[in-house]
Rosetta silent file (secondary structure, phi, psi, omega in degrees, C-alpha in Angstrom):
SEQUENCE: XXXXXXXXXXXXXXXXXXXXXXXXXXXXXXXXXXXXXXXXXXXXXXXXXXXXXXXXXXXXXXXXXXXXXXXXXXXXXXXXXXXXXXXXXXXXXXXXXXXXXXXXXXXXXXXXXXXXXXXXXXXXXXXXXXXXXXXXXXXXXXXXXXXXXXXXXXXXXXXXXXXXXXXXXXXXXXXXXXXXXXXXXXXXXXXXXXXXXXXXXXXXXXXXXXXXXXXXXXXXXXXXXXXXXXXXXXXXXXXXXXXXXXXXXXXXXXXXXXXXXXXXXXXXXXXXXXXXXXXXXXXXXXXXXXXXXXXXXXXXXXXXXXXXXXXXXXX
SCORE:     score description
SCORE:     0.000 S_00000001
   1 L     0.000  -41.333  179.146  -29.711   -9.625   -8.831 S_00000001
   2 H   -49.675  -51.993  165.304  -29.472   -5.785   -9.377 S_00000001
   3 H   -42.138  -20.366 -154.493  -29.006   -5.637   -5.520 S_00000001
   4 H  -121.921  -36.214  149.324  -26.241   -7.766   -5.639 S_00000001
   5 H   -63.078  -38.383  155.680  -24.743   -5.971   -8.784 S_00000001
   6 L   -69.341  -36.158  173.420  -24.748   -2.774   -7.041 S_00000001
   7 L   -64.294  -43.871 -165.441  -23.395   -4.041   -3.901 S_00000001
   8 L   -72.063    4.673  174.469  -20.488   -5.654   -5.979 S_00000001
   9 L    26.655  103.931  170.265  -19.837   -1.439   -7.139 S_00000001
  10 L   -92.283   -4.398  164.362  -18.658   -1.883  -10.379 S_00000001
  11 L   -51.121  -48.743 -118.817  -17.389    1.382  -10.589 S_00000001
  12 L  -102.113  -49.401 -149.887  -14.331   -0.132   -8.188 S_00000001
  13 H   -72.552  -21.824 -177.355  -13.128   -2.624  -10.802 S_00000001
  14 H   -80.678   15.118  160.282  -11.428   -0.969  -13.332 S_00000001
  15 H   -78.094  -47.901 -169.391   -8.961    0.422  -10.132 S_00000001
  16 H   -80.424  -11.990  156.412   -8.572   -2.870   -8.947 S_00000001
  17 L   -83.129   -3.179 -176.765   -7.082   -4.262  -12.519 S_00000001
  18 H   -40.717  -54.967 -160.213   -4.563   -1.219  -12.570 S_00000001
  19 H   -85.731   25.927 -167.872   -1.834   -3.081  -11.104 S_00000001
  20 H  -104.960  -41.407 -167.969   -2.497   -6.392  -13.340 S_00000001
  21 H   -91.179   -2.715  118.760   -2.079   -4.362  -16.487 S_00000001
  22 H  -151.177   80.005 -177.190    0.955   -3.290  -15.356 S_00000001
  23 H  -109.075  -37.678 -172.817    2.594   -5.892  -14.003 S_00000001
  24 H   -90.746  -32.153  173.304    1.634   -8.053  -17.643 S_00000001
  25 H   -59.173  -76.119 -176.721    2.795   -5.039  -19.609 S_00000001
  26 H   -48.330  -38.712  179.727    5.979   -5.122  -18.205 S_00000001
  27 H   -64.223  -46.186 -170.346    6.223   -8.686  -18.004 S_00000001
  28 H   -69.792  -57.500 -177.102    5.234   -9.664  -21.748 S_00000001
  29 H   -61.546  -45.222  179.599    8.299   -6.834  -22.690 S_00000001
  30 H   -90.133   -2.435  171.174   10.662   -8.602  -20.757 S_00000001
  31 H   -65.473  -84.279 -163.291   10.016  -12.080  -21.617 S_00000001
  32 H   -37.874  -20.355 -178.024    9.894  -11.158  -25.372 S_00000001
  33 H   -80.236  -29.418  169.179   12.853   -9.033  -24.714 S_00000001
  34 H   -77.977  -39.794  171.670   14.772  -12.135  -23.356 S_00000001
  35 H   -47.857  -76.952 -152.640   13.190  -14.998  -25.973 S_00000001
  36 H   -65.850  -49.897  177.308   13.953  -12.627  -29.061 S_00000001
  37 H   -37.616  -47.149 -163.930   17.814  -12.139  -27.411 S_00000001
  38 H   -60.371  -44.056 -173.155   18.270  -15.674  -27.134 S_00000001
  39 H   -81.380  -16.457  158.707   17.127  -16.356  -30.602 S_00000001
  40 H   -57.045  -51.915 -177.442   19.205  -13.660  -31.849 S_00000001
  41 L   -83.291   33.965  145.550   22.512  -15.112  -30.680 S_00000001
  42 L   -92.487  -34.226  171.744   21.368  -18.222  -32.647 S_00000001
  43 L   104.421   31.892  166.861   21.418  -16.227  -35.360 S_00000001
  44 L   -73.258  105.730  160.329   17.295  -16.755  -35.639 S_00000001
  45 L  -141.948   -8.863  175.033   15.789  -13.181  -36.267 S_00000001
  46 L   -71.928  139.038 -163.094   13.410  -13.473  -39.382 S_00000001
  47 L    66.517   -5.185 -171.325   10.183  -14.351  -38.703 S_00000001
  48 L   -62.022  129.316 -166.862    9.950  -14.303  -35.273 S_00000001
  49 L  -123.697  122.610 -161.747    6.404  -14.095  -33.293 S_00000001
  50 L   -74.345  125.015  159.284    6.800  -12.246  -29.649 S_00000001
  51 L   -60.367  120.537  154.145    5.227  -14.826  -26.630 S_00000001
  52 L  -126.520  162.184 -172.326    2.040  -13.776  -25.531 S_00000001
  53 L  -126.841   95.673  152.764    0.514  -15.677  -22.473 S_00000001
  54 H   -75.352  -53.130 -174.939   -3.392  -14.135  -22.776 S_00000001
  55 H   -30.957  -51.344  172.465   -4.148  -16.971  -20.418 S_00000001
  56 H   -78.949  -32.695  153.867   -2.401  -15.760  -17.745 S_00000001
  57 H   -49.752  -41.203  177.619   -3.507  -11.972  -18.161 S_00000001
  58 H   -65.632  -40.119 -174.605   -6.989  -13.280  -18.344 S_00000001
  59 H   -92.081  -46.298  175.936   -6.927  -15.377  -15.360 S_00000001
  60 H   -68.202  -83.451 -133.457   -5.239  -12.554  -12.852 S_00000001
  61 H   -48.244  -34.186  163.713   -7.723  -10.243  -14.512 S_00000001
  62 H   -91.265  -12.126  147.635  -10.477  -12.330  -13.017 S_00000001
  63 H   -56.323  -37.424  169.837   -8.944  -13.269   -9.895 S_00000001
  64 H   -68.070  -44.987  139.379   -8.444   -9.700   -9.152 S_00000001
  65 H   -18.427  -68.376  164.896  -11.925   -9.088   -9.989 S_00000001
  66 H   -28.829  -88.580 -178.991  -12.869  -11.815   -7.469 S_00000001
  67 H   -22.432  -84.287 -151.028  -10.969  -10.303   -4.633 S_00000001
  68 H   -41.595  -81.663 -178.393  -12.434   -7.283   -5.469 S_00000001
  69 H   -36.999  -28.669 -158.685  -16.000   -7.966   -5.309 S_00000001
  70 H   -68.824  -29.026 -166.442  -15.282  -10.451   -2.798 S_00000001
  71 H   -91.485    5.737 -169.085  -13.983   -7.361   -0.541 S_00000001
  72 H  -102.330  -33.915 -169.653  -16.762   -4.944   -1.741 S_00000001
  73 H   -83.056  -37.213 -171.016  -19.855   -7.517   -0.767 S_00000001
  74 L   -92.218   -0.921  152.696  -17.739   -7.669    2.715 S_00000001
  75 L   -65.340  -22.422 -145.193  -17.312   -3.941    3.068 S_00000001
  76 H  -101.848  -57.952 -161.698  -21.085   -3.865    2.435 S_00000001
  77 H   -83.206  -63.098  166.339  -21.707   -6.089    5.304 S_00000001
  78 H   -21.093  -56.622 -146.822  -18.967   -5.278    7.835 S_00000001
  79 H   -73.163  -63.070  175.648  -20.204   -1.636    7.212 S_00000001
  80 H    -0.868  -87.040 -170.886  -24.312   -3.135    7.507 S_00000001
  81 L   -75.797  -10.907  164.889  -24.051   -4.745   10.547 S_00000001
  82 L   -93.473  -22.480  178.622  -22.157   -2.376   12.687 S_00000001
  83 L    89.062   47.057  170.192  -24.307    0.738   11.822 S_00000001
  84 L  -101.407  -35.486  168.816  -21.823    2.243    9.966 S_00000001
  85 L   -85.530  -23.299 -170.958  -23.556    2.970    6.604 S_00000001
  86 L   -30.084  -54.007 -125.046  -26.779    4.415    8.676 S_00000001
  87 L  -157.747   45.804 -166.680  -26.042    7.948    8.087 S_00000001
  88 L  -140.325  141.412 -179.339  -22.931    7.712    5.447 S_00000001
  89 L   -55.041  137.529  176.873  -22.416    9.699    2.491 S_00000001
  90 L    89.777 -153.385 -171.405  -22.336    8.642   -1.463 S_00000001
  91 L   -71.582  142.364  165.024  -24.106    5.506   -3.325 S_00000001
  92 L   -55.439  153.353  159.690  -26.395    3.400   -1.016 S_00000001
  93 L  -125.416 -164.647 -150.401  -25.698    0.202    0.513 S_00000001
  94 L   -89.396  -33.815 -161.519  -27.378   -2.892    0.384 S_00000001
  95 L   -72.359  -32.827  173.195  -27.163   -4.303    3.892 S_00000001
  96 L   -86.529   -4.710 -160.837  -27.730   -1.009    5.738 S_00000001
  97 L  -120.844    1.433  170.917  -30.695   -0.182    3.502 S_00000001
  98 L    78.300  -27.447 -172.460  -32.142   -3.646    4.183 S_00000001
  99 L   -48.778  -12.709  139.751  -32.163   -4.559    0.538 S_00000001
 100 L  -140.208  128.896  179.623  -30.243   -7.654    1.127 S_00000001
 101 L   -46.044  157.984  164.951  -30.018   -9.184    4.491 S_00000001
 102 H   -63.802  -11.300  164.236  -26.710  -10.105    6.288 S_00000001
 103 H   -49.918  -64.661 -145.399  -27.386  -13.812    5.727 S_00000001
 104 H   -88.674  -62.533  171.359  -27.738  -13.625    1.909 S_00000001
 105 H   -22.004  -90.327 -146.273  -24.372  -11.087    2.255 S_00000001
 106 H   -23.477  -51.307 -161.363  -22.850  -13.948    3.897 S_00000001
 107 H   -66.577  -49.005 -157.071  -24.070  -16.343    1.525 S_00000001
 108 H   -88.225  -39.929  167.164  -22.769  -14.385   -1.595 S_00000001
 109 H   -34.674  -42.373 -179.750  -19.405  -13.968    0.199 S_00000001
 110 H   -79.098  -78.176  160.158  -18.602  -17.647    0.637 S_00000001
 111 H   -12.540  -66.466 -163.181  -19.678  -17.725   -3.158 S_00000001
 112 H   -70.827  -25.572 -171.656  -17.497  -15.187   -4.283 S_00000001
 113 H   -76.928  -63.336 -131.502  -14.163  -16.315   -2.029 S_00000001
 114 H   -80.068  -37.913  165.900  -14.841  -19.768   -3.515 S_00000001
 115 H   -73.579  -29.308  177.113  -14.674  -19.000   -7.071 S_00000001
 116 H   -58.192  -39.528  177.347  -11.693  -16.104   -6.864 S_00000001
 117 H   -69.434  -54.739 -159.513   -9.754  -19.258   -5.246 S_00000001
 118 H   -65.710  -18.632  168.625  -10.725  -21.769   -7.895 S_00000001
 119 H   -77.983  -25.503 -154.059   -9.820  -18.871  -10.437 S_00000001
 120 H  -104.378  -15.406  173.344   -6.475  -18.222   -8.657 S_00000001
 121 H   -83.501  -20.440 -169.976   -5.631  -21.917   -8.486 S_00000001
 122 L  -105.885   23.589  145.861   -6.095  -22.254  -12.466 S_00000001
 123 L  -101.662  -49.020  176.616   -4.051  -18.941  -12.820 S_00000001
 124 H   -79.813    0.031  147.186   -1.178  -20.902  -10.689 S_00000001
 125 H   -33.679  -85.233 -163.307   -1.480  -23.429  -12.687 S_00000001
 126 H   -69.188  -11.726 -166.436   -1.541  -22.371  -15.966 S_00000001
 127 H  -111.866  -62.386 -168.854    1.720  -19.866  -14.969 S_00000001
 128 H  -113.499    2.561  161.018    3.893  -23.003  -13.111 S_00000001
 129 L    81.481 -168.677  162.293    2.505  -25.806  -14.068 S_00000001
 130 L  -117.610   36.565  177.414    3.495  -28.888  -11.805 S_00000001
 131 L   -97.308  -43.319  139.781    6.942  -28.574  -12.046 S_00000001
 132 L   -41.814   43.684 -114.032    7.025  -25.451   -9.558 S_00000001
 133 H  -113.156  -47.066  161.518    5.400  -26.507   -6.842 S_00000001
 134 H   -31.525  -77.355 -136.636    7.427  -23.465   -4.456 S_00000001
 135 H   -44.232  -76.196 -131.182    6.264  -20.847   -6.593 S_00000001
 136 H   -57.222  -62.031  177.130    2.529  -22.427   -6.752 S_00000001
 137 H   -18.743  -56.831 -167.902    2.714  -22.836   -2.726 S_00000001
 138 H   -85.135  -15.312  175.372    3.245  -19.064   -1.868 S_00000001
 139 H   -71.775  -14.792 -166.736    0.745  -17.872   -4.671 S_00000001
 140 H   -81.222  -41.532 -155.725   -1.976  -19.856   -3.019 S_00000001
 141 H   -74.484  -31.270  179.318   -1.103  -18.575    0.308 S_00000001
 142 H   -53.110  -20.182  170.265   -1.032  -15.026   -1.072 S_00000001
 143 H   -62.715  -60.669  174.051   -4.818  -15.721   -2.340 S_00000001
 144 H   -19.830  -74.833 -179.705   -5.661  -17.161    0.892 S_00000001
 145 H   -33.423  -19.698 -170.116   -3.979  -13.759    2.046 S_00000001
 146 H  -100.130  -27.254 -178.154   -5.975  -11.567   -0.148 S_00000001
 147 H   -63.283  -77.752  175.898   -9.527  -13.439    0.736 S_00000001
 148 H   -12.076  -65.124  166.631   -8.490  -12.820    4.433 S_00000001
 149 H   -58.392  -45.804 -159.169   -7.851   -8.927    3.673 S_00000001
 150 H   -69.512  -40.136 -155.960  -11.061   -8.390    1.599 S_00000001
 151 H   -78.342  -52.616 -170.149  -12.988  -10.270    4.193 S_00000001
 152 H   -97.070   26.242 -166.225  -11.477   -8.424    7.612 S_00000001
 153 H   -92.769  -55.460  156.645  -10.826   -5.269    6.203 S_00000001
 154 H   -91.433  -18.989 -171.569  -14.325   -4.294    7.562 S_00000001
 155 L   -86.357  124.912  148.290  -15.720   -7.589    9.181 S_00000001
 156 L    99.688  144.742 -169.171  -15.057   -8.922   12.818 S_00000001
 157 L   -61.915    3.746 -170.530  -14.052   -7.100   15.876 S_00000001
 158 L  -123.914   11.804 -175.168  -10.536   -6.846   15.010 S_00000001
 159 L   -66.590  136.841 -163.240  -11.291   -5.329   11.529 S_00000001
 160 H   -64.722  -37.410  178.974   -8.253   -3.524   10.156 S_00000001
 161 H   -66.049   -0.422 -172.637  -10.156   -0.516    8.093 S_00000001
 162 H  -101.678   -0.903 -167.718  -11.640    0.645   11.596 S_00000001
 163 L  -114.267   -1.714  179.160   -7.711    0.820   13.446 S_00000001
 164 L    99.704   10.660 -176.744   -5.972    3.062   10.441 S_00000001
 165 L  -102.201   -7.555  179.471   -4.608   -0.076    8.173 S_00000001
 166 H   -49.673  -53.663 -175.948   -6.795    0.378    5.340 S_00000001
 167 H   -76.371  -33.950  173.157   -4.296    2.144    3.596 S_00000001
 168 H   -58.617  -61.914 -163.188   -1.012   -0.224    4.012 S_00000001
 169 H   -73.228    0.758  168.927   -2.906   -3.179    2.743 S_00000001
 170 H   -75.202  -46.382  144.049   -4.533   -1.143   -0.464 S_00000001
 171 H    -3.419  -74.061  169.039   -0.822   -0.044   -0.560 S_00000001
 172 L   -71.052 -108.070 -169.138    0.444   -3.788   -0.776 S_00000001
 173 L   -11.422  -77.676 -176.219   -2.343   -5.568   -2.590 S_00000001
 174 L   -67.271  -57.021 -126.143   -3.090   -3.263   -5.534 S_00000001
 175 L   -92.335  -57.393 -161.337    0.331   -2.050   -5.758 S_00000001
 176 L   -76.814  -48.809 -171.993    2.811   -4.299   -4.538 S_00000001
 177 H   -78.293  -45.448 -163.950    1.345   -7.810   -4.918 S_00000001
 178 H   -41.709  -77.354  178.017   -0.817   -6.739   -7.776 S_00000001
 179 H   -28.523  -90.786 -136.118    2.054   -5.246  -10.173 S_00000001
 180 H   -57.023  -59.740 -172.208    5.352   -7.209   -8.657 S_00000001
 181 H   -65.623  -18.969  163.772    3.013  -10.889   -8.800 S_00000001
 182 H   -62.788  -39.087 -169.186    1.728  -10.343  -12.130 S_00000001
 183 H   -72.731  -45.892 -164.383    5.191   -9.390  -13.309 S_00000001
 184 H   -79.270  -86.296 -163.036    6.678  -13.005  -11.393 S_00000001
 185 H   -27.640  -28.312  163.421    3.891  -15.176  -13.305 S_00000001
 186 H  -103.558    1.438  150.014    5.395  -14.329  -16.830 S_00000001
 187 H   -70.006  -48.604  172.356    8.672  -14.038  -15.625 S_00000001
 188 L    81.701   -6.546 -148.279    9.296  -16.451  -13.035 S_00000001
 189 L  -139.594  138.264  152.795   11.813  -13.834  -12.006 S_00000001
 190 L   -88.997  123.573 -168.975   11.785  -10.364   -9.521 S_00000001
 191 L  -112.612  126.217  150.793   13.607   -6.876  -11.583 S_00000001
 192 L   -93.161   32.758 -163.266   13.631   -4.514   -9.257 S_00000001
 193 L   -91.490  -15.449 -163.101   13.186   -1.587  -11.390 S_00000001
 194 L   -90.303   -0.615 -177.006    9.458   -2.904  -11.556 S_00000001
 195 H   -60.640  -43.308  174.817    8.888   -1.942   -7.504 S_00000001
 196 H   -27.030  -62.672 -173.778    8.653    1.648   -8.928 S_00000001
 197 H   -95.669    5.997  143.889    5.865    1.582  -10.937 S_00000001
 198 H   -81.837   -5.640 -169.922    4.118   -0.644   -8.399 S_00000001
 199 H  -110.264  -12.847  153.141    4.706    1.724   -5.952 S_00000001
 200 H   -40.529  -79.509 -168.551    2.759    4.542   -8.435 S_00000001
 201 H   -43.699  -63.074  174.516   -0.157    2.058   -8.668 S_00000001
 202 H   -48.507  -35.824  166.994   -0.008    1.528   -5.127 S_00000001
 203 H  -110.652   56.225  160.299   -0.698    5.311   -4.029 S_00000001
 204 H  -116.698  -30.468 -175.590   -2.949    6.221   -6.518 S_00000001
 205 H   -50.301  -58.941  177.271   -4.832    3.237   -5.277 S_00000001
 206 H   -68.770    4.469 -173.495   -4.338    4.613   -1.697 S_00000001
 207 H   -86.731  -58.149 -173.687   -5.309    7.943   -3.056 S_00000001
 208 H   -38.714  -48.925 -151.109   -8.719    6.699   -3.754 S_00000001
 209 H   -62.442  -87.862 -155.818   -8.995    5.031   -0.392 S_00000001
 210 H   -48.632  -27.158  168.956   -7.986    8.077    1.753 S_00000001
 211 H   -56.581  -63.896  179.370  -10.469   10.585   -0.662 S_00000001
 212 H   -26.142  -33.923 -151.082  -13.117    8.023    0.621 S_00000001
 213 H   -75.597  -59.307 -147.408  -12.093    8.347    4.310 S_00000001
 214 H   -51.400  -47.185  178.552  -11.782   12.444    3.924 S_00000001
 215 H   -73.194  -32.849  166.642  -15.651   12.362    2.836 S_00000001
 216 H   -78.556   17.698 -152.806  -16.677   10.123    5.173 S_00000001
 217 H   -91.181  -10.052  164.910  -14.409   10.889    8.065 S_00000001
 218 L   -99.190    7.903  144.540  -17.128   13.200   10.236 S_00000001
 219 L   -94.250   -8.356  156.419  -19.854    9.863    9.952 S_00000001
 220 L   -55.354  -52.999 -163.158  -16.345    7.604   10.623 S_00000001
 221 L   -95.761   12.989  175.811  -15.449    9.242   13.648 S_00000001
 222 L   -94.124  -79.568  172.278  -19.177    9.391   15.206 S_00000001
 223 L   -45.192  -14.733  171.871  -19.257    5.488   14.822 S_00000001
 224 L    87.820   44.463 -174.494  -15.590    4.574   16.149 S_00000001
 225 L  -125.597   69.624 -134.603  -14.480    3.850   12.630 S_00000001
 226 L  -100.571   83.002  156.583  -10.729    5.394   13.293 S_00000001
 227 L   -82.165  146.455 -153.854   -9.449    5.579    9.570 S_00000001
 228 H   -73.458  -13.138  158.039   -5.778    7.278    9.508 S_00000001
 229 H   -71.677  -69.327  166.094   -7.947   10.440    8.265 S_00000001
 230 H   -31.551  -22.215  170.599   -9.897   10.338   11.446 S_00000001
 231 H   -65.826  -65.580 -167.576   -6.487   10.120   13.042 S_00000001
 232 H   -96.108  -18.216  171.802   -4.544   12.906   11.397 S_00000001
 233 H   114.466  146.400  169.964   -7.203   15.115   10.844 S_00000001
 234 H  -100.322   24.004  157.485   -8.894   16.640    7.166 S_00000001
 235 H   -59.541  -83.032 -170.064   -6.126   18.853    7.304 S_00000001
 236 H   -66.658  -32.365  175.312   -3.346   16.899    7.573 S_00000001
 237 H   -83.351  -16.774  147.384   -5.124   13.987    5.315 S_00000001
 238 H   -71.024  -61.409  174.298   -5.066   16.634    2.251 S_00000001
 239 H   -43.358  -36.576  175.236   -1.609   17.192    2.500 S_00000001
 240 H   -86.718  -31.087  163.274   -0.838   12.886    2.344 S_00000001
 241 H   -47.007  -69.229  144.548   -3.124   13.375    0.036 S_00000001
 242 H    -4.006  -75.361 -132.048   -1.044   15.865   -2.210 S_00000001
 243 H   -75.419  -38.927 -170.164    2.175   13.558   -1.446 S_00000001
 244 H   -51.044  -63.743  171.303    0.282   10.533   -2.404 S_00000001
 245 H   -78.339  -31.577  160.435   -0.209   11.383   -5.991 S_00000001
 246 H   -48.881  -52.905 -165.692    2.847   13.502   -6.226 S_00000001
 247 H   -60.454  -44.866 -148.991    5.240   10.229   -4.750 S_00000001
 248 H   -66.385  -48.886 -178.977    2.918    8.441   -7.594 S_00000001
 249 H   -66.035  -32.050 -150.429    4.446   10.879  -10.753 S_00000001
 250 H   -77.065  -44.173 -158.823    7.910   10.782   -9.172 S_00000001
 251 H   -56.085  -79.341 -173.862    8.158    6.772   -8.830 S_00000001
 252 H   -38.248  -41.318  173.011    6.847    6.388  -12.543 S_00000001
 253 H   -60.233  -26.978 -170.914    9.048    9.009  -13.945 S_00000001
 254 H   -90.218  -37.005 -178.607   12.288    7.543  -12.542 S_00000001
 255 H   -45.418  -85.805 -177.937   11.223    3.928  -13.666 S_00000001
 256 H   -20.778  -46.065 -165.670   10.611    5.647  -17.180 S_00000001
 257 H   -80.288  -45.872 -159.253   14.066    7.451  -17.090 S_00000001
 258 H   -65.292  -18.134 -168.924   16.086    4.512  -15.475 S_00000001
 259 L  -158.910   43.846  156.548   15.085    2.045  -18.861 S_00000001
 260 L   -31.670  116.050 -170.328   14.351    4.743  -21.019 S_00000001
 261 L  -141.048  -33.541 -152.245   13.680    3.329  -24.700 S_00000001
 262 L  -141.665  169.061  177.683   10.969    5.218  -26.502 S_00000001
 263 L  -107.896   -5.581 -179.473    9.448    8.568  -26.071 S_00000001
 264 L   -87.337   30.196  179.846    6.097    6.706  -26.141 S_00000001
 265 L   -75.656  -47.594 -168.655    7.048    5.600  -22.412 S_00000001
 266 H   -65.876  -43.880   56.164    5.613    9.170  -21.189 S_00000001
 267 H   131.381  -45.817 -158.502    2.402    8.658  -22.331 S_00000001
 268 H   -70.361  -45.565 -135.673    1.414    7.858  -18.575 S_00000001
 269 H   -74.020  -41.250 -170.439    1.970   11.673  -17.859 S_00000001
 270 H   -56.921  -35.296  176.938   -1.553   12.393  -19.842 S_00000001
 271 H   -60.540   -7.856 -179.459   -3.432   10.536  -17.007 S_00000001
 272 H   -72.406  -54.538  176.617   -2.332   13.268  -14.423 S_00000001
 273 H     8.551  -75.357  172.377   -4.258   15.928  -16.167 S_00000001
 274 H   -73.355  -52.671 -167.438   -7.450   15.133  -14.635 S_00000001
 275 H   -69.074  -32.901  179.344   -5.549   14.144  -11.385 S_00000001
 276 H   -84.924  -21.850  143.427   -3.807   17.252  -11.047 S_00000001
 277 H   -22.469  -57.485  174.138   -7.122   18.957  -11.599 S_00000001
 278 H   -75.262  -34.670  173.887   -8.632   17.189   -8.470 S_00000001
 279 H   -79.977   -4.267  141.785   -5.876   17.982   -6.270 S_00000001
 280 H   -49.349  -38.356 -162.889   -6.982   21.847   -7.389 S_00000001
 281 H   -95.054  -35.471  165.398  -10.325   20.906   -6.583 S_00000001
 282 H   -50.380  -69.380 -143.446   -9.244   19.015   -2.720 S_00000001
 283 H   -70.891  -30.168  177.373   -6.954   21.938   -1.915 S_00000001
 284 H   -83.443  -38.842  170.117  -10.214   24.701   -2.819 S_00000001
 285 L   -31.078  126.098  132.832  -12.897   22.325   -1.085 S_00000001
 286 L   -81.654  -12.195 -152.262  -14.909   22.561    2.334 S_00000001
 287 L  -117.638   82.942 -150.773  -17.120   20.722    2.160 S_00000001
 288 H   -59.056  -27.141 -173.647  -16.469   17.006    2.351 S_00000001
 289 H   -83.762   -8.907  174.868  -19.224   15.210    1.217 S_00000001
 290 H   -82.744    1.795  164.302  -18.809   16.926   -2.208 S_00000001
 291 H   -63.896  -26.408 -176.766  -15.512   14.936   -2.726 S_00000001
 292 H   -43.614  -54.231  149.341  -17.853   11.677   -3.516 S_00000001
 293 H    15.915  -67.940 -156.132  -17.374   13.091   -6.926 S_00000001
 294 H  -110.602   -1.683  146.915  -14.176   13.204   -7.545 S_00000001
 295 H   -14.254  -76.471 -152.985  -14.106    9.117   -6.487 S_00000001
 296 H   -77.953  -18.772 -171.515  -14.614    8.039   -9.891 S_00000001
 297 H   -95.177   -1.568  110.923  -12.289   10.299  -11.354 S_00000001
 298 H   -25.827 -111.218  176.504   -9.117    9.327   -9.215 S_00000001
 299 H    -3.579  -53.708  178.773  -10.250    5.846   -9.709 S_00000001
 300 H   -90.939  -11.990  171.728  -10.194    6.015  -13.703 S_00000001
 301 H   -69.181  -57.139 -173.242   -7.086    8.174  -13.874 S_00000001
 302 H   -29.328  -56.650 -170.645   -5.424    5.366  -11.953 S_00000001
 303 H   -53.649  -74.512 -170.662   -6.822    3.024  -14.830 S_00000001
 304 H   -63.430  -45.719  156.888   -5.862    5.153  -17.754 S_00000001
 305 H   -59.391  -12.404  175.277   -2.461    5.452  -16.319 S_00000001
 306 H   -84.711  -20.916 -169.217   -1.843    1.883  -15.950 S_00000001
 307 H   -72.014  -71.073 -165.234   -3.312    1.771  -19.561 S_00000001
 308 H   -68.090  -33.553 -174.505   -1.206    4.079  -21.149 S_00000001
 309 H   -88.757  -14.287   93.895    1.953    3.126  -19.177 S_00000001
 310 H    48.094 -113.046  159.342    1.283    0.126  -20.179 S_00000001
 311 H   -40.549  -46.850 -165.809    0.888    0.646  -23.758 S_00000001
 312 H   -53.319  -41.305 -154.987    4.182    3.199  -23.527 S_00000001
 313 H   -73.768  -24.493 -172.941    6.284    0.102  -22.710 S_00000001
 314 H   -67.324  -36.396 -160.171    4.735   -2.036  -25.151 S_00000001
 315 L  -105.985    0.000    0.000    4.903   -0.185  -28.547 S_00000001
């Protein structure tokens, strides 16, 4: 079981709820912002208790989990069985280190896709009900869609993280679908004001990915493992690096300005801190394999800015 807990890197998860908290942040403010209008021009305003749907926060929060592991045990394996972890940098894994075979990978894979659907069908549920039968159609296929990416991101001769695609689907998934689909389950409705601050989440997300590549990208490019850092270079992949988390501040600031309300909106800006720190510490670095480091702490800024921005909109 430990083996199986480490392979599922649990470090990973609180990145992969970024865009769920806010996509429900945002959402829960604009329902309650439309419910409490309506009952104001009834001339209802005393007493009044704000909608919260936990249920549905609760249910993405563990579907998104799902995914996650589900694409972390097949990273682990993908990685395994090609001879790709042999000689690779950072926390061990299980499959290249023998500690679980690729069978029992398989076996926990099939597991894990089966419950993230059966979580994601009781999340479309519980959000449309059976009156809504569209909406519930394209959320299913986007699960389908997301088991597919977790699963072929490293697995199968045609896997996408070995051709330079890793980052557009981290890009989409946490960012776009996470935020934007989170936002449609308590809404029912697309604002487009909220692509902004999905499109933060989404390159902070992709920030992470591409630090990964840049430390692994001289055992990447020995193995044929052509990540768009192996492509461009660790030159050229600090500099999208830079842009990545700059484009990240910019997006969030103009959201913040464009539906300005509070001054506790900025709030978000304290998670850069440490992130502008690290891109001090990228731009003085040689040495690649000492970025494994700086992993988790990208990864938890991401978190604590969806937390706090978040929080700004809420209070």
């Amino acid at each position: 079981m430990k083996n199986y807990i480490k392979a599922a890197r649990l470090r990973t998860l609180p990145l992969s709820i970024s865009g769920i908290l806010v996509g429900s942040s945002l959402g829960l403010v604009d329902v309650n912002r439309e419910y409490l209008g309506s009952l104001q021009s009834l001339g209802i305003c005393a007493g009044v208790t704000p909608i919260y749907k936990s249920t549905i926060f609760w249910l993405a929060i563990f579907t998104t989990i799902g995914f996650q592991v589900l694409s972390n045990f097949a990273n682990d394996y993908g990685d395994g069985v090609k001879g790709t972890d042999d000689n690779r940098n950072g926390e061990l894994r299980m499959v290249s280190s023998g500690a679980i075979s690729p069978r029992q990978m398989k076996v926990a894979m099939q597991i894990t896709a089966i419950l993230s659907l059966c979580s994601a069908i009781s999340l479309i549920y519980v959000a449309f009900g059976k009156t809504n039968f569209g909406y519930s159609l394209i959320f299913f296929g986007i699960g389908i869609a997301a088991v597919v990416a977790a699963i072929t991101y490293t697995v199968g001769k045609s896997a996408y993280g070995y051709s330079g695609f890793g980052d557009l689907f981290v890009f989409l998934f946490f960012g776009l679908v996470a935020v934007l689909g989170t936002y449609f389950l308590f809404t029912k409705k697309i604002n487009f004001f909220i692509f902004l601050p999905a499109f933060s989440v989404g390159l902070l997300s992709t920030a992470v990915l591409n630090l990964n590549n840049m430390r692994d990208r001289v055992n990447d490019a020995k193995v044929g493992k052509n990540t768009l850092v192996v492509k461009i270079g660790s030159e050229f992949a600090k500099y999208y690096h830079y842009y990545l988390i700059g484009a990240s501040l910019l997006f969030a600031l103009l959201y913040t300005i464009l539906r300005y309300s509070s001054p506790y909106q900025f709030l978000f800006l304290i998670a850069y801190i440490p992130l502008f720190k690290h891109v001090l510490f990228v731009m003085r670095n040689t040495e690649e394999p000492l970025l494994d480091g700086e992993l988790k702490k990208v990864a938890l800024s991401t978190f604590v800015f969806a937390l706090l921005f978040g929080i700004g909109q809420t209070i």
